[in-house]
C-alpha positions in Angstrom: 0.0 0.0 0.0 1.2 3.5 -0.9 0.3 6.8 0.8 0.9 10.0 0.0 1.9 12.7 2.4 -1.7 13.9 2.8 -2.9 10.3 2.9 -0.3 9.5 5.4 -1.7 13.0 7.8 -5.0 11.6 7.8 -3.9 8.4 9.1 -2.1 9.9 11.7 -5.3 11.9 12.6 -7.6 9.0 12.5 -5.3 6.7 14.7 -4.4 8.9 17.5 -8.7 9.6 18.0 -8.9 5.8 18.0 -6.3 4.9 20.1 -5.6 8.0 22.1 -9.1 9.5 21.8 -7.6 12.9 20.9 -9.3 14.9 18.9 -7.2 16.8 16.1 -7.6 19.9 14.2 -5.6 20.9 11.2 -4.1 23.9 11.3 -1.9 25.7 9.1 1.5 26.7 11.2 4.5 29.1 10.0 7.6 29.7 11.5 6.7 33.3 11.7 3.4 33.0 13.6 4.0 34.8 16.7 0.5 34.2 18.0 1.4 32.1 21.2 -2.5 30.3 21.1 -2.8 26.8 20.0 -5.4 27.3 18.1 -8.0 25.4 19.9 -6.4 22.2 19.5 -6.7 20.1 22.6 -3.8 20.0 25.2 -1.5 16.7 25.1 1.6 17.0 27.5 2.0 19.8 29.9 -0.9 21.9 29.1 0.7 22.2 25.4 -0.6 21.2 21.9 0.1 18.5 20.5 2.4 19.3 16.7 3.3 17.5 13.9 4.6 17.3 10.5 4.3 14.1 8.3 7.3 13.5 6.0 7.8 10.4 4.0 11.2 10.3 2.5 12.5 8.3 -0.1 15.3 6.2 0.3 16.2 6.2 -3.3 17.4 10.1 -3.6 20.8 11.1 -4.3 20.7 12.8 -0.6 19.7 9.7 1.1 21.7 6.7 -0.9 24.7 6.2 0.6 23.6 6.4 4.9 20.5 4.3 3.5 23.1 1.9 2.4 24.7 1.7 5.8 21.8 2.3 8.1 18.0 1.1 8.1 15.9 4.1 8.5 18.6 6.7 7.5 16.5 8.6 5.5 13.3 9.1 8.0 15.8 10.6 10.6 17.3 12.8 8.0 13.7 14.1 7.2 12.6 13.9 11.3 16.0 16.0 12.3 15.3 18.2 9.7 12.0 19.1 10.6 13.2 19.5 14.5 15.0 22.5 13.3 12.2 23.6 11.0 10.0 23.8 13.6 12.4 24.8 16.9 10.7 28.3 17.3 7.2 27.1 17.7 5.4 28.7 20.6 6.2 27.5 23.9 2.1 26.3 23.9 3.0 23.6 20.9 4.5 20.1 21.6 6.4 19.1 18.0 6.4 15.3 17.0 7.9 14.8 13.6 6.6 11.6 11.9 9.0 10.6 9.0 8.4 7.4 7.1 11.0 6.3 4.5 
């Protein structure tokens, strides 16, 4: 089975109100929002939101070849580390998860 990244959100959203009964909302997030509100979304750990970002990286691009070679999941770690950095200045009210998939 094959997902696209879109595909891939919506399972994400679907599973954690199965198994975690938490409700999700889709919000659209920039590194330059400086509103400090989570948008209504429902607090997971510490009083603070819940965040994530799909990615689904291919181990067949030039970037990823050669530690994909070497290491099992080289590629999703890439994509994970990269969106830690992406999103580092998130408001404080924001938990961040990246979900990266290779």
């Amino acid at each position: 089975m094959t997902l696209s990244g879109s595909a891939f959100q919506i399972f994400v959203e679907r599973s954690l109100f199965l198994i975690c009964h938490l409700p999700s909302i889709s919000v659209s997030v920039n590194n330059n929002n400086n509103n400090n509100n989570n948008n209504g979304a429902p607090p997971w750990q510490s009083g603070r939101a819940l965040t994530w970002d799909v990615t689904v990286a291919t181990t067949l691009a030039d970037s990823y070849v050669p530690a994909s070679f070497v290491t099992a999941a080289a590629a999703a770690e890439a994509a994970a580390s990269r969106e830690e950095v992406k999103y580092s200045d998130l408001p404080a009210s924001f938990s961040f998860q990246p979900i990266a998939v290779d």
